[in-house]
C-alpha positions as CSV (number, residue, x, y, z in Angstrom):
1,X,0.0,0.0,0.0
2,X,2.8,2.0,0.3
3,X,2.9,2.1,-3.3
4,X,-0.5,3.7,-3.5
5,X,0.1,6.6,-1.3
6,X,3.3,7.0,-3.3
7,X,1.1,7.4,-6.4
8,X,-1.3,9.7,-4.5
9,X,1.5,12.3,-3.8
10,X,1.9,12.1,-7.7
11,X,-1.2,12.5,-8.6
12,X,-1.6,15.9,-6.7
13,X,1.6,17.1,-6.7
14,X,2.1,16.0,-10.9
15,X,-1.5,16.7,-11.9
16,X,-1.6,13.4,-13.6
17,X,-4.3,11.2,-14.5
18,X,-2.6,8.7,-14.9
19,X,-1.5,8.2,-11.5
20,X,-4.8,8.0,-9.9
21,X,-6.2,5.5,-12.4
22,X,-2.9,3.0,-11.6
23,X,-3.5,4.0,-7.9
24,X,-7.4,2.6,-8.6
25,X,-6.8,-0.4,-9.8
26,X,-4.0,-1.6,-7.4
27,X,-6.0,-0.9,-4.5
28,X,-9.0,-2.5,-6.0
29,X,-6.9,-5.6,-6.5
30,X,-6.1,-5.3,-3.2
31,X,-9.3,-5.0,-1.7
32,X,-10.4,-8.1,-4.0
33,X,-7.8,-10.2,-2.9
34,X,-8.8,-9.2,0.7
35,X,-12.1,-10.2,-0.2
36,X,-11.8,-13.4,-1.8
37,X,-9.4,-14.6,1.7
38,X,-6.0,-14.6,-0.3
39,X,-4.1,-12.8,2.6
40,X,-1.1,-12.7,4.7
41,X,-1.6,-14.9,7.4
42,X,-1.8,-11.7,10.2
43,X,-5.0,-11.1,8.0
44,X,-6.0,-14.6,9.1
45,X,-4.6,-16.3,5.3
46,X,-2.6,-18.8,4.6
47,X,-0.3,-17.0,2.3
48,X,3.4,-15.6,2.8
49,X,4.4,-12.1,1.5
50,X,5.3,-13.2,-1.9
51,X,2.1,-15.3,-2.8
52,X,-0.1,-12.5,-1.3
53,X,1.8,-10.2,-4.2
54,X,0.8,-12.5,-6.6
55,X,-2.7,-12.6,-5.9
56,X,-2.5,-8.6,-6.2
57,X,-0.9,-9.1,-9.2
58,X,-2.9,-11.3,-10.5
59,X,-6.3,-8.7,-10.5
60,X,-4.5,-6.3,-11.7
């Protein structure tokens, strides 16, 4: 997510649409990767760091 805030700076401070759009869709694979239970096992998942990337990845 740190990533996304990163993209929100540049989206004020560069006045580029561009930025928010990319911001959009990697939070909403986020949230859908929340939703469907593919997490980090201190979100009660199963998966490690890496796999829980990939499942981000993957909705993108």
């Amino acid at each position: 997510m740190s990533a996304v805030m990163m993209l929100n700076y540049l989206s004020e401070t560069q006045e580029d649409e561009r930025y928010h759009i990319t911001t959009e869709r990697i939070r909403d694979a986020y949230d859908a990767s929340v939703q469907a239970r593919d997490t980090t096992r201190d979100l009660g998942g199963s998966l490690g760091t890496a796999a829980f990337a990939d499942a981000v990845i993957g909705r993108l």
